[in-house]
C-alpha positions in Angstrom: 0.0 0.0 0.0 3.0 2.7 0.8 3.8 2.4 -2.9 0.5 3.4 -3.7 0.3 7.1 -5.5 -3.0 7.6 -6.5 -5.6 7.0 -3.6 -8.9 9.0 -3.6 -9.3 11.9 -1.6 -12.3 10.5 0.9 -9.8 7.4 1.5 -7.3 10.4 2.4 -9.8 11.9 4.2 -10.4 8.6 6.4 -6.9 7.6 6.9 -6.3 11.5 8.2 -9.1 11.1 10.7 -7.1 7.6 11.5 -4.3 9.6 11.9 -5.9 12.4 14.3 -7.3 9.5 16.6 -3.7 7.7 16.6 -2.7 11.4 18.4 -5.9 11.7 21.0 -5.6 8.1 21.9 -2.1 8.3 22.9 -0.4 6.5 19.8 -2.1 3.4 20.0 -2.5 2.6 16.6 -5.1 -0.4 16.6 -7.2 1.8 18.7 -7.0 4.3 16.1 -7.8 2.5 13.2 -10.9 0.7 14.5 -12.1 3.9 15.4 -12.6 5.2 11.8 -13.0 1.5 10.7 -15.1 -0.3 13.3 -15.7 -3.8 11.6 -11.3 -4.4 11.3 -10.3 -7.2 13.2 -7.0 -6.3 15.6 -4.7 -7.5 13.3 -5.6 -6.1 10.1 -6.0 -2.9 12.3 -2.4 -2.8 13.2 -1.3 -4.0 9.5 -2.9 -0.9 7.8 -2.3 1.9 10.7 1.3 0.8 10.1 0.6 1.1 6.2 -1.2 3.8 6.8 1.4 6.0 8.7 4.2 4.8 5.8 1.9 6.5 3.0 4.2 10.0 1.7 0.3 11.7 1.6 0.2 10.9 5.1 3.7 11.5 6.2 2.8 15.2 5.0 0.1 15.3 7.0 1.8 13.9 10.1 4.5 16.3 9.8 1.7 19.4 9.6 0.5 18.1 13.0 4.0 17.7 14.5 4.6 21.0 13.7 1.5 22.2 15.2 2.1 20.3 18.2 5.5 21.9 18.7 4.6 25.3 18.5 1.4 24.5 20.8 4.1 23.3 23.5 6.0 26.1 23.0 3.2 28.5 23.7 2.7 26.0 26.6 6.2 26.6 27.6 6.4 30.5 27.9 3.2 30.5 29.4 4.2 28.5 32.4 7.2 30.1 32.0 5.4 33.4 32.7 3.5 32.2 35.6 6.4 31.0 37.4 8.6 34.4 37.0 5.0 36.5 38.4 4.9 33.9 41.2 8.3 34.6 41.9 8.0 38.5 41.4 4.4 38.2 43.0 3.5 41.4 46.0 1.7 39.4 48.5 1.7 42.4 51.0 -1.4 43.6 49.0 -3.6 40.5 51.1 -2.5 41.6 54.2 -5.0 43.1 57.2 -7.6 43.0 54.5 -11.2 41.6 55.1 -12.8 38.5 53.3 -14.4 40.8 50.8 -11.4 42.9 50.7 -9.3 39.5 49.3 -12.4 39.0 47.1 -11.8 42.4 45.1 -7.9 42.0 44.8 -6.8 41.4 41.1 -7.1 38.5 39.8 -3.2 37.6 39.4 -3.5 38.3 43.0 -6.3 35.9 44.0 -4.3 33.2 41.9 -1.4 33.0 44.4 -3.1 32.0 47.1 -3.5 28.0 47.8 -5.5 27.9 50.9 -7.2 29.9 53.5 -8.7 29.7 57.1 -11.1 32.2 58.7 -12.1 32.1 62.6 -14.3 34.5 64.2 -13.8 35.2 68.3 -16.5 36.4 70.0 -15.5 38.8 73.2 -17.3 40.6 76.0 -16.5 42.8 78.7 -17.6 43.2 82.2 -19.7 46.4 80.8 -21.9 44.4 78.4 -20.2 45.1 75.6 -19.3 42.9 72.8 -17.8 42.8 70.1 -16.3 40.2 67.2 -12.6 39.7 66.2 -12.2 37.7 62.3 -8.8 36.2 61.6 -8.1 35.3 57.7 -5.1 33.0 57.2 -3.9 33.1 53.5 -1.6 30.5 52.2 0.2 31.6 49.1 2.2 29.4 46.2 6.0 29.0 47.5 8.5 31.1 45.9 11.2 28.7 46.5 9.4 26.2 45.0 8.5 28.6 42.1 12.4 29.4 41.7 13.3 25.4 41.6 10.8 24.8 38.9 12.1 27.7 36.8 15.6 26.9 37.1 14.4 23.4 36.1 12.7 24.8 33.0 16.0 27.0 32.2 18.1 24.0 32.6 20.0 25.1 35.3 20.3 22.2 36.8 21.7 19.9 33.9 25.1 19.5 34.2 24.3 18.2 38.0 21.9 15.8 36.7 24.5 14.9 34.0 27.1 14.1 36.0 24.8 12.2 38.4 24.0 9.9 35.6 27.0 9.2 34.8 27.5 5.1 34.1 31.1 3.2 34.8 31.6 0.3 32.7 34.0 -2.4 34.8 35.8 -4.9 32.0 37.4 -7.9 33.7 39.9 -9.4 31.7 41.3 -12.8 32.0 40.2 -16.4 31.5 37.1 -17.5 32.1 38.9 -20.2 34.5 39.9 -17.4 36.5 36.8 -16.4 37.5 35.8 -20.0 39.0 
């Protein structure tokens, strides 16, 4: 079939879909076949994905959505990029002493820092009669430090560390194989 020049456009069309469901299932090509072609047994649904993915038409096509991929991760990539620097960069002094619907009305990029919260209220009295209410807001906010490791990660910083780290030592024994006995 990969010699095969001249195949209609709807059999394009179908082995393209094949192709897009090979990428959402995860690469499993059977999978992807007899989702396009439900009656195909599993063999001759890993026989034609393979022929399928051989085809120039479709090695075209596979390279369109490789490309597209790519620059979707690296949009991906400077966007998480960008989170992590304004985490690190982040003024959380703008939370503090404020009231619950204070912290409510801060910005948005604001509101996105914080990971957790508690709020207490403490009822007090005097010996006058009079009352009165105290409400305590804890915020808990992303971790700087752990913003900073993950960037450094992303920049690579830490890749000659882990390079040497993996480092593998061959031991060759040489001699007879009577000596080892």
């Amino acid at each position: 079939m990969a010699e095969r020049k001249n195949i209609q456009e709807t059999t394009l069309n179908k082995y393209k879909l094949c192709i897009d469901e090979y990428y959402a299932n995860g690469f499993k090509p059977k999978d992807a076949y007899q989702a396009i072609y439900k009656d195909a047994n599993d063999n001759t649904a890993n026989n034609m994905m393979s022929k399928i993915i051989k085809l120039p038409q479709m090695q075209l096509y596979i390279e369109q959505k490789n490309e597209i991929l790519r620059a979707e991760s690296e949009h991906r990539r400077l966007k998480l990029r960008g989170v992590l620097e304004s985490w690190i960069n982040a003024d959380v002094t703008q939370a503090l002493c404020l009231s619950a619907d204070k912290i409510k009305e801060l910005p948005e990029e604001v509101r996105k820092l914080v990971t957790g919260f508690e709020t207490s209220k403490t009822t007090f009295g005097n010996d006058n009669g009079a009352t009165g209410e105290k409400e305590t807001i804890k915020l808990r906010f992303v971790s700087k430090e752990k913003a900073a490791d993950l960037l450094s990660r992303h920049y690579g910083m830490f890749k000659a560390d882990n390079e040497q780290q993996s480092n593998k030592v061959t031991i060759v024994i040489e001699g007879d194989s009577e000596d080892l006995d």
